[in-house]
N, C-alpha and C positions, 0 to 999 in steps of 0.2 A: 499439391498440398505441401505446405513448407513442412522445414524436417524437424523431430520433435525436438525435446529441448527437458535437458535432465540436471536437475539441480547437485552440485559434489564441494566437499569443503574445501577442497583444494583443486586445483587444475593441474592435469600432468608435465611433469619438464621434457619427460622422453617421450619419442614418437609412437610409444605402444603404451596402455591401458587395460586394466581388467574393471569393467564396470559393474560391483558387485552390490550387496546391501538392498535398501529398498530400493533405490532408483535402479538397480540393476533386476532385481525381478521385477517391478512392474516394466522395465524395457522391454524384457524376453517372457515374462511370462505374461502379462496382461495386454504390451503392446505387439507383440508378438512379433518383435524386430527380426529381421534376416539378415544373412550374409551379405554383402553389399551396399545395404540403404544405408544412409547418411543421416548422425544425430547433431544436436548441440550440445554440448557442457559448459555451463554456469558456475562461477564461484560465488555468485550472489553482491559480490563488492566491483561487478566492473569487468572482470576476467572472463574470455568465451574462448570455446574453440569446437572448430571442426572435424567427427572423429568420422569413421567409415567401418561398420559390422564386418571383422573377418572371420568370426565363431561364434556359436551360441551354445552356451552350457545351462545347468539345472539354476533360473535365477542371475546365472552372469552375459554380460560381452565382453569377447574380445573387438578390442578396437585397435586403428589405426590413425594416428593423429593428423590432421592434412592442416588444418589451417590454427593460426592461433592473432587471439585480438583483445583487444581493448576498451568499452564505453564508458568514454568522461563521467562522471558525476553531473546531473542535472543542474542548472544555475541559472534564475533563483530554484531555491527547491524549496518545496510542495510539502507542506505537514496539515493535515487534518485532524483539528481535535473532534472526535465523533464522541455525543451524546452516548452513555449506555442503554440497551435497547434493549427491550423483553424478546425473548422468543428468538426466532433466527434471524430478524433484522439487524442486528448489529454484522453479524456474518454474511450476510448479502450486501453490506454496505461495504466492509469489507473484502470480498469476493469482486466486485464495481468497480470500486477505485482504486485498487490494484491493477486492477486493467485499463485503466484510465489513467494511468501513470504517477499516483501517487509516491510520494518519498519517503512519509514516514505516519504513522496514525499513531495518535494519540489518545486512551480510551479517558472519558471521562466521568467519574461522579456527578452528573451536575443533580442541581434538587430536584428536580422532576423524575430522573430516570424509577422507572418503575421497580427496576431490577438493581441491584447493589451489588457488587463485587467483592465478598467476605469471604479470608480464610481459603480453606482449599474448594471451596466454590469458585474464588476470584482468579484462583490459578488454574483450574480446570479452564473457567471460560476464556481469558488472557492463551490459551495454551490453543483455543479451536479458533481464536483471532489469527493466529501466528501461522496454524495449518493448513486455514485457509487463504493467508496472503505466501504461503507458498507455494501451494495447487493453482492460486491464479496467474504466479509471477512465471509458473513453467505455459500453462495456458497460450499467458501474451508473449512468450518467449521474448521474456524480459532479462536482462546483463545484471541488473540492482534489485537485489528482495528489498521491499519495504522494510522500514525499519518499525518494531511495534517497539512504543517509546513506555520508560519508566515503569512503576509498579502496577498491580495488575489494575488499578485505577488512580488520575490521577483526578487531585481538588481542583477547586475550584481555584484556588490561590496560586496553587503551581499553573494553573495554567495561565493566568494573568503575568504570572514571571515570563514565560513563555511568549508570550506577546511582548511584551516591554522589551524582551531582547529581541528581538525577531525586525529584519526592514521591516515588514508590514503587517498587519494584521487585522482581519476580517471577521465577521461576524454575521452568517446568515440571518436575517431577523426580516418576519413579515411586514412590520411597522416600517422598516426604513423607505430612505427617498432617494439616496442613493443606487446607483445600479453596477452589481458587478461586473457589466461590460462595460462599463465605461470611466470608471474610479482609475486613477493614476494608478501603477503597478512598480515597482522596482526593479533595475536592473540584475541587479546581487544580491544574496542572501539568502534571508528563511520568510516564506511566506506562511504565514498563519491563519487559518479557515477554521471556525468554530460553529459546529455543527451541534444544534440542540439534540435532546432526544423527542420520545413523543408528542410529551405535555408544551417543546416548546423551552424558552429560556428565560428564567423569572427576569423583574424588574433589577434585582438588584446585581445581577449576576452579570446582566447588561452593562448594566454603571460601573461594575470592578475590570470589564474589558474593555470598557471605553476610557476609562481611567487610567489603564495599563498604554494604550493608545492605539489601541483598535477602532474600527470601524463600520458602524451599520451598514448592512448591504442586503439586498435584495436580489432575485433573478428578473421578476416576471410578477404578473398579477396572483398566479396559481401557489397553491402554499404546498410545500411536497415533503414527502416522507420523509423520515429520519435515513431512511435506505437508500433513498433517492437521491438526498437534495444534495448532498455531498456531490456523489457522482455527475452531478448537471454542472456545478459549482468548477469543476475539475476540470470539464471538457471548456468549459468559456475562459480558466486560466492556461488550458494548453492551446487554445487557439490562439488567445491573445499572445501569447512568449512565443511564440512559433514552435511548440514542440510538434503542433499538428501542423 
């Protein structure tokens, strides 16, 4: 079993560490680390290293620093506007494509979503998106937390800006004829993936991302959840860019 992997705002410069706080009680107290074993530390931006348990206290470790390193930034990188979603589906989508290597999600208003994001509603839910792409990013023992982008929901409008600046961008949509395996992709930049919610994504909401200069695209003949289609969407742009 590879070794675990604990998320810190900074990475140590000396070769000794006290790993306290949350990620230090859940190491010792719920992962129930020992002397000896071998963890990761994350800064979330790219920065890892390899530490080694030499004591274990009430909630901390001590460690010992053995390795230290580096992961590029992804390119192109991967942003997912996700549909806002009733119930836990927005958080399983998120929980997915975090592990699937996503770079940055983007929550969105579109008109259908059942559920709206107001007030300190919107930052409660915005606050369990962020918890859980950072529970996934230790999971995948990931080097990069995803980024959860702008205010606790973005419009419709910001996200056509989004696209417009972006090399490319996409549009899941059951009607299209296009296929996203097979659409030309960019070398460099920001790739743009627009994931409806439930209902789907109106007529007109279509036309303002194709307008912006996005793209209809399609997977397959099956039509898939707002939790799903994302995550299917992700694994066909990591295979194509060779991340897989």
């Amino acid at each position: 079993m590879s070794a675990p992997l604990f998320l810190v705002e900074s990475l140590p410069t000396a070769d000794t560490m006290v790993l306290d706080g949350p990620e230090g009680h859940h190491a010792a107290t719920v992962q129930r680390l020992r002397v000896g074993e071998q963890l990761l530390l994350a800064d979330g931006r790219g920065g890892t290293a390899t530490a080694v348990v030499t004591a274990v206290g009430r909630g901390t470790l001590d460690l010992d620093v053995t390795e230290r390193g580096y992961v590029d930034a992804a390119n192109p990188r991967l942003v997912v506007v996700q549909g806002i979603a009733k119930g836990d589906r927005g958080e399983l989508a998120v929980q997915a494509m975090t592990e699937t290597g996503v770079d940055e999600i983007v929550p969105w208003a579109a008109g259908r979503s059942v559920v709206q994001w107001r007030g300190e509603r919107g930052v409660r839910a915005r606050g369990r998106w962020v918890a859980t792409a950072r529970e996934a990013t230790k999971q995948a023992r990931r080097a990069w937390l995803p980024v959860l982008a702008g205010s606790p929901d973005e419009s419709t409008a910001s996200v056509a800006r989004r696209i417009a600046g972006a090399a490319a961008g996409y549009v899941l949509h059951e009607e299209a004829t296009d296929r996203l395996t097979t659409v030309e992709l960019p070398e460099h930049g920001e790739i743009v993936l627009v994931v409806g919610p439930e209902g789907g994504i109106t007529p007109d909401e279509l036309a303002t991302f194709q307008e912006a200069g996005a793209r209809p695209v399609r997977l397959g003949t099956s039509v898939l959840r707002t939790s799903t289609a994302g995550v299917a969407a992700l694994a066909v742009l990591a295979t194509r860019l060779l991340r897989w």
